[in-house]
C-alpha positions in Angstrom: 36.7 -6.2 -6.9 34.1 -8.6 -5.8 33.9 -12.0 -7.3 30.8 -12.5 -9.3 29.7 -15.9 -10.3 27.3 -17.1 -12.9 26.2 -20.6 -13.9 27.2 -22.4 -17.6 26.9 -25.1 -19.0 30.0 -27.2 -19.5 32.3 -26.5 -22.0 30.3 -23.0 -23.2 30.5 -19.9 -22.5 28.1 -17.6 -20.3 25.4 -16.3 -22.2 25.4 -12.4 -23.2 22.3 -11.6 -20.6 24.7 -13.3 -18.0 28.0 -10.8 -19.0 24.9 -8.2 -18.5 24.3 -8.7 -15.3 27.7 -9.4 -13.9 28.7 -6.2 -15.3 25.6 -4.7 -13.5 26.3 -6.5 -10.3 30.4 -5.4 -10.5 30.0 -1.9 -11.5 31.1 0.7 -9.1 28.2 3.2 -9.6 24.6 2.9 -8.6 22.5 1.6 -11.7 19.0 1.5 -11.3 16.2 0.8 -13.9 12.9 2.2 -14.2 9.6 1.7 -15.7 7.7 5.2 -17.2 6.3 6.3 -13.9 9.6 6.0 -11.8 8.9 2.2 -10.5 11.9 0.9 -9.5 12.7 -2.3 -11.4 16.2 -3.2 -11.0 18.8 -1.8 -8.5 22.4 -3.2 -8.5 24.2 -3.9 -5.3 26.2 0.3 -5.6 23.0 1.5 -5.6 22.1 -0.2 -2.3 25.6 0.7 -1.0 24.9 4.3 -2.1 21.7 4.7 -1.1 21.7 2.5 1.8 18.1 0.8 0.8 18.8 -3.2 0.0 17.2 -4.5 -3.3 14.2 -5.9 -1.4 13.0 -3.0 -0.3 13.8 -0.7 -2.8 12.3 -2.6 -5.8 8.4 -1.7 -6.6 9.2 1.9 -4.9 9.2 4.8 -6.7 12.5 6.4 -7.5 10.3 9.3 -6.3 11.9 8.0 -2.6 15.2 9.4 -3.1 14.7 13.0 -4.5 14.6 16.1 -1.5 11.8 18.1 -1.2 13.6 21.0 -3.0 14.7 18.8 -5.7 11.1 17.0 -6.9 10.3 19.6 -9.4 13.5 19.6 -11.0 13.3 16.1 -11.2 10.0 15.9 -12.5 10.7 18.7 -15.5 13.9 16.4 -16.7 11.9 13.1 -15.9 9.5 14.9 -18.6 12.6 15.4 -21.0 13.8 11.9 -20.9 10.2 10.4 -21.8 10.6 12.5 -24.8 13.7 10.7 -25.8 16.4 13.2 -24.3 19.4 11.7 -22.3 20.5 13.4 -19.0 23.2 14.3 -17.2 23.7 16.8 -14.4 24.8 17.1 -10.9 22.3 17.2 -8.0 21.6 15.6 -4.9 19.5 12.5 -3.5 18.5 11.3 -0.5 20.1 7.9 1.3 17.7 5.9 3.4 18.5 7.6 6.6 17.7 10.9 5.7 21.6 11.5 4.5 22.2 14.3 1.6 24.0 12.5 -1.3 26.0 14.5 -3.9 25.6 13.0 -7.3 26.1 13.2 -11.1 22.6 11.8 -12.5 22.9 10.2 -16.0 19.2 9.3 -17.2 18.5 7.5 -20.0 15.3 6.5 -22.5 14.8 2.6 -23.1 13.4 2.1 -26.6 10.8 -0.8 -27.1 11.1 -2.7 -30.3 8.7 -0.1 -31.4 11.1 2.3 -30.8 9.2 4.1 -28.2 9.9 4.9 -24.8 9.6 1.8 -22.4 11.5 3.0 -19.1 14.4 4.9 -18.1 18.1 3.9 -16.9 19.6 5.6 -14.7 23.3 6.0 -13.4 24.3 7.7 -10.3 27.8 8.9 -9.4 28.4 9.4 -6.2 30.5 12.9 -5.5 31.6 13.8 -2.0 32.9 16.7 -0.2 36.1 16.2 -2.1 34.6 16.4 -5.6 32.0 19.2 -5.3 31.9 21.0 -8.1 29.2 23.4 -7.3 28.4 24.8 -4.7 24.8 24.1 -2.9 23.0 27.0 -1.8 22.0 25.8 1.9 18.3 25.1 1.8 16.4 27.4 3.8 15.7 26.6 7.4 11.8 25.8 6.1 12.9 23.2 3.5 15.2 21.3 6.1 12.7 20.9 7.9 10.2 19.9 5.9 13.3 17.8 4.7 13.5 16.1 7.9 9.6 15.9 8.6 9.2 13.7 5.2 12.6 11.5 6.3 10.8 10.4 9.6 7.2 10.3 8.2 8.9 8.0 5.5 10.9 5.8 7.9 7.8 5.3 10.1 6.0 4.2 7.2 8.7 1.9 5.9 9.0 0.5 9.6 5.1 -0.1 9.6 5.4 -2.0 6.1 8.0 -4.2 7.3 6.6 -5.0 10.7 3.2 -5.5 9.2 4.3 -7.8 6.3 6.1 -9.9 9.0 3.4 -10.0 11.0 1.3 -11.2 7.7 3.7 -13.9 6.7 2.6 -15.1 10.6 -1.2 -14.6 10.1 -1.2 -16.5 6.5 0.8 -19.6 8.6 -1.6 -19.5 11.0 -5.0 -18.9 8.4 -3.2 -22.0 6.6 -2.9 -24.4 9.5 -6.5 -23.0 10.7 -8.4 -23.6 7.3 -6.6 -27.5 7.1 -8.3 -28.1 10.4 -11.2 -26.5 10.1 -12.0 -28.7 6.4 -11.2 -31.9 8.6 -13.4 -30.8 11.5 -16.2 -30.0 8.7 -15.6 -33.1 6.9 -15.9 -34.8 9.4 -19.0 -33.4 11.0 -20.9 -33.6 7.6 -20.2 -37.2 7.3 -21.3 -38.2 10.7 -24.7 -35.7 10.4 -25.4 -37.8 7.2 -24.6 -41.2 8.5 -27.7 -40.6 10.9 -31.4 -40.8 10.7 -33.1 -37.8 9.7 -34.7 -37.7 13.4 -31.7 -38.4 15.1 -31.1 -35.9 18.0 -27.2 -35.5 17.6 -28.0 -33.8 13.9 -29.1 -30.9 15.5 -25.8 -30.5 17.4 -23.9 -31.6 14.4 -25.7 -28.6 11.9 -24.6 -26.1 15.3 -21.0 -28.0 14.7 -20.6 -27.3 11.0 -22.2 -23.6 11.6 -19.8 -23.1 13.4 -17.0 -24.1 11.6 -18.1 -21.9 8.7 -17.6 -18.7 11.1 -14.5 -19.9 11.3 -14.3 -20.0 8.1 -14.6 -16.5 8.0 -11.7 -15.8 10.2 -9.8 -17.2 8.0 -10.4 -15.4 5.3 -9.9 -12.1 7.7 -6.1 -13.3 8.5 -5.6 -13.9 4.2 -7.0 -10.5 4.0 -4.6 -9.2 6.7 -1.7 -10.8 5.3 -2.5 -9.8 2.1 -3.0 -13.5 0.2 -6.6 -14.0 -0.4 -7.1 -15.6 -3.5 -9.5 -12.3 -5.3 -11.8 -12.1 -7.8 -11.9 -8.6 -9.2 -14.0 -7.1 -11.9 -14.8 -3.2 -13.4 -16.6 -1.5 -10.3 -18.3 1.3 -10.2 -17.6 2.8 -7.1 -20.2 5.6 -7.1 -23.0 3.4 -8.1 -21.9 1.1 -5.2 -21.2 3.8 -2.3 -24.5 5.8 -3.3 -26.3 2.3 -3.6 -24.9 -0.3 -1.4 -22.7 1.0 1.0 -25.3 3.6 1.7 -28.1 0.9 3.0 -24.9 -0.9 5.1 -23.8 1.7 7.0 -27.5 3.2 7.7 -28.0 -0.2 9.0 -25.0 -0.6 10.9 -24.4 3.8 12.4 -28.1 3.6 14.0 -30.5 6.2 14.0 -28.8 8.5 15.7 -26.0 9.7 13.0 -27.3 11.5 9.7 -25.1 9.8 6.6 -24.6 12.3 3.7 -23.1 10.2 0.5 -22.2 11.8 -2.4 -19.9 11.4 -5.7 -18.2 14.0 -7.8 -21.0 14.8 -10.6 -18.4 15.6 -13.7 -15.1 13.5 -12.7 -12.0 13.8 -15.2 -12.1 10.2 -15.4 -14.7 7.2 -14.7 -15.0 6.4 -10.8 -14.3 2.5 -11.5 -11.7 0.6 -10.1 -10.6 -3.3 -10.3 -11.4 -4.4 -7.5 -13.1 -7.8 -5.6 -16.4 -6.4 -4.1 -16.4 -8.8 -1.3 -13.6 -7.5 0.0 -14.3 -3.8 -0.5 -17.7 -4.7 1.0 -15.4 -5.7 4.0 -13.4 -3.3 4.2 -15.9 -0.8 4.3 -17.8 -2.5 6.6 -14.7 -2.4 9.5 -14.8 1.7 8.7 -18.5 1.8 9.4 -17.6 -0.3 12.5 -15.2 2.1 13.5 -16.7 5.0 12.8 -19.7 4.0 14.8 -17.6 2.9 17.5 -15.6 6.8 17.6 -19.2 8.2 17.8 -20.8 6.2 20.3 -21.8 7.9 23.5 -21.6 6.8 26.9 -25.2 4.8 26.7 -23.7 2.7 23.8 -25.3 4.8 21.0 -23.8 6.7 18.2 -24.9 10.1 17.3 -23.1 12.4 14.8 -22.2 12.5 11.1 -20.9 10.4 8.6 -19.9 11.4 5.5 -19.2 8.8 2.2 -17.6 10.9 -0.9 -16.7 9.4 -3.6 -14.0 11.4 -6.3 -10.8 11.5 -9.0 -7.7 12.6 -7.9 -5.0 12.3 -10.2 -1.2 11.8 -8.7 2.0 13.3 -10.2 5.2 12.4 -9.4 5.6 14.6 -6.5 2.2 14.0 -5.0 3.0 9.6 -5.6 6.1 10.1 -3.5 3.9 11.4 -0.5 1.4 8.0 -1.1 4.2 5.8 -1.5 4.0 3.0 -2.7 1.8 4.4 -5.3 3.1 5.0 -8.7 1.6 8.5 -10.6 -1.7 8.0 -12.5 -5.6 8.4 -12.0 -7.3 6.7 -9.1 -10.4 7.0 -7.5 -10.4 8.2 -4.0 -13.3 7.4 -1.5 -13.6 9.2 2.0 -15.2 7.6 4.8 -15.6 11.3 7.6 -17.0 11.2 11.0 -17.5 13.1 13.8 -16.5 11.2 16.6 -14.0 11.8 19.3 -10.8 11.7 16.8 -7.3 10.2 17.6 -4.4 11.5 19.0 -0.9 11.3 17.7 0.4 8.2 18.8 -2.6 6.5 17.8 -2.9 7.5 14.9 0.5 7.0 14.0 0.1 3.5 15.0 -3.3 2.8 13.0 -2.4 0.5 10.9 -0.3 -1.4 13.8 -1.5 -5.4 13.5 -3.5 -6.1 16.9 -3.4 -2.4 18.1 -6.9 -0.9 19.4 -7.9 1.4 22.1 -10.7 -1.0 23.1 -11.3 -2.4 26.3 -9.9 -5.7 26.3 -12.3 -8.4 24.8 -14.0 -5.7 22.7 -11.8 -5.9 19.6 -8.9 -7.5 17.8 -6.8 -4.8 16.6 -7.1 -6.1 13.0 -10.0 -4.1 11.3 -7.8 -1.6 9.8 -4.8 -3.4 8.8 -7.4 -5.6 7.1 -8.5 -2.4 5.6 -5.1 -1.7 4.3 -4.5 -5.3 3.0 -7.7 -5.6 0.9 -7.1 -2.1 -0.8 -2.8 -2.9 -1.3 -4.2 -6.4 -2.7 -6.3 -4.4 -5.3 -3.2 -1.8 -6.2 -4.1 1.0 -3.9 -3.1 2.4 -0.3 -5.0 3.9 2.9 -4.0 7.0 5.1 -5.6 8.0 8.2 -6.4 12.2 9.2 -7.2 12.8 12.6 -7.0 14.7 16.0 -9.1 14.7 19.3 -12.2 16.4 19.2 -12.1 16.3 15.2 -13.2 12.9 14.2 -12.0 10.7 11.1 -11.2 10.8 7.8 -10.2 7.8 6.1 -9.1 7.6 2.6 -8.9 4.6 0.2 -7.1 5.6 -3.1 -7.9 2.4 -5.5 -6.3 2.8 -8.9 -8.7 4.3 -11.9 -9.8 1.7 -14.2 -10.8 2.6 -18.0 
């Protein structure tokens, strides 16, 4: 058994949470726990051995990750029985990280609040091999394996993409950090020198260009935060039909040209309000690189762009099954808002690599690569997550799902 240490303090006796967790950490079965809507919150080193997911990249997920395609719904009705204070136990099988078919026995259990209502869930997992089957699997049809194997890879990709951007951000938040100290220097010192001189004094002018520019770097910065996904935000209630119908209409009429008709609309009699929590600076950003691209997928070869844009704005409410496909969103109400157009589309491989940092089909010198994995920072800063629909000769469809707020 592995040796598991714990700290004391001399002469006493380790405390009961720290018997807890070296019993959690030692146990030779896979104990995960979970909030109400499947969140992963803690996920002992069997469960990583099991599952073959570490702890750093399984907690915040939804447990949602693990279940097969043909086993969601019977893991949603017994998910349903548990929040209603039933304990669980049955055999069924999971999904490892790579794609591999685990047979289990699945104990789930309510955690009671002090109020004695349901806080979470806690959840055991026996792993049962070949050698302990005690039922036999009907073979999933050909169908479900694959759609099996489709979600596997589509998962994977995305998981790969998380990882490479978040690396990629920790890089872009060292570099905004260095950036911003020089750039406060460089300012400080320009303003200084403008206002050590007379007010006629030829080198002002040339100092004011100075600090100008400074303050569009400024903004860079702040695109690299928003990319890495540290900007300090500021969010408040939004109504996101008032603002789509209202503001966002004037920006991208201004920015699409002429030459594109813009049709915005918002559900009339949504189940719930279309507000979100959200910083509208950044929204306002991150709707301005989608105009941006959108313009840019409809543009002709005189530079113009001439098509359709759509903006809709409506609720979509996620269950368990329909979270696991926008991991790492957990179920709930959220407001979804469309940006369509009718431009020349994407293929495959690029849109599979979308959301790639420094990725664009540009010519060089004509764009960074960033505008939509600043997208996807700004809207994972504010709790929610983007996905892409595309083909050539289709156009665009980009969705933002933000998280409902009351």
């Amino acid at each position: 058994m592995a040796r598991t240490d714990w700290a004391t303090t001399a002469g006493t006796q380790p405390t009961p949470d720290a018997y807890l967790a070296a019993v959690v950490g030692a146990a030779a079965d896979a104990l995960v726990g979970l909030a109400l809507d499947g969140t992963i919150l803690s996920w002992n080193p069997a469960a990583e051995r099991l599952f073959s997911w570490p702890a750093e990249a399984a907690l915040g997920q939804s447990i949602a990750v693990t279940v097969p395609a043909d086993r969601h719904e019977e893991y949603v009705r017994y998910a349903e029985r548990v929040h209603a204070g039933e304990t669980i136990t049955l055999e069924t099988v999971r999904l490892a990280r790579d794609g591999r078919r685990l047979e289990v026995r699945w104990t789930v259990a309510p955690i009671l609040g002090a109020d004695g209502r349901v806080v979470g869930r806690a959840a055991t997992f026996v792993y049962l091999g070949e050698q302990r089957r005690r039922t036999v699997e009907r073979p999933a049809p050909a169908a479900e394996r694959e759609a099996d194997a489709a979600a596997r890879r589509e998962r994977q990709r995305r998981l790969e993409q998380v990882e490479r951007a978040d690396a990629v951000g920790r890089l872009a938040e060292g570099v905004a950090h260095q950036f911003d100290a020089l750039l406060t220097a460089l300012l400080g010192h320009a303003e200084g020198a403008r206002q050590a001189l007379d007010a006629g004094h030829p080198a002002r002018e040339e100092l004011a260009r100075l600090e100008a520019d400074g303050e569009r770097g400024r903004a860079l910065v702040e695109q690299l935060r928003a990319f890495g996904r540290r900007q300090a935000l500021r969010p408040q209630r939004v109504d996101l039909a008032a603002h789509v119908l209202e503001r966002c209409v004037t920006l991208f009429t201004a920015l699409l040209g002429p030459g594109v008709a813009l049709h915005a609309w918002a559900a009339p009699d949504p189940p719930h309000p279309l507000a979100a929590l959200v910083d509208t600076a950044q929204l306002d950003q991150a709707l301005l690189h989608l105009a941006l691209n959108a313009r840019e997928a409809m543009r002709g070869p005189d530079g113009a762009a001439r098509g359709a844009c759509e903006l809709a704005v409506d609720a979509l409410a996620l269950d368990e099954a329909a979270a696991a496909a926008w991991a790492p969103l957990a179920p709930g109400d959220y407001v979804r808002l469309r940006v369509r157009d009718t431009g020349r589309g994407m293929d495959d491989e690029t849109r599979r690599r979308a959301f790639e940092p420094f990725y664009t089909t540009r010519p060089a010198g004509e764009g960074a690569g960033l505008g939509l994995p600043t997208v996807e920072g700004i809207v994972a800063q504010a709790g929610g997550a983007v996905r892409v629909e595309s083909a050539p000769g289709a156009g665009c469809c980009v969705t933002l799902l933000l998280p409902a707020a009351a």
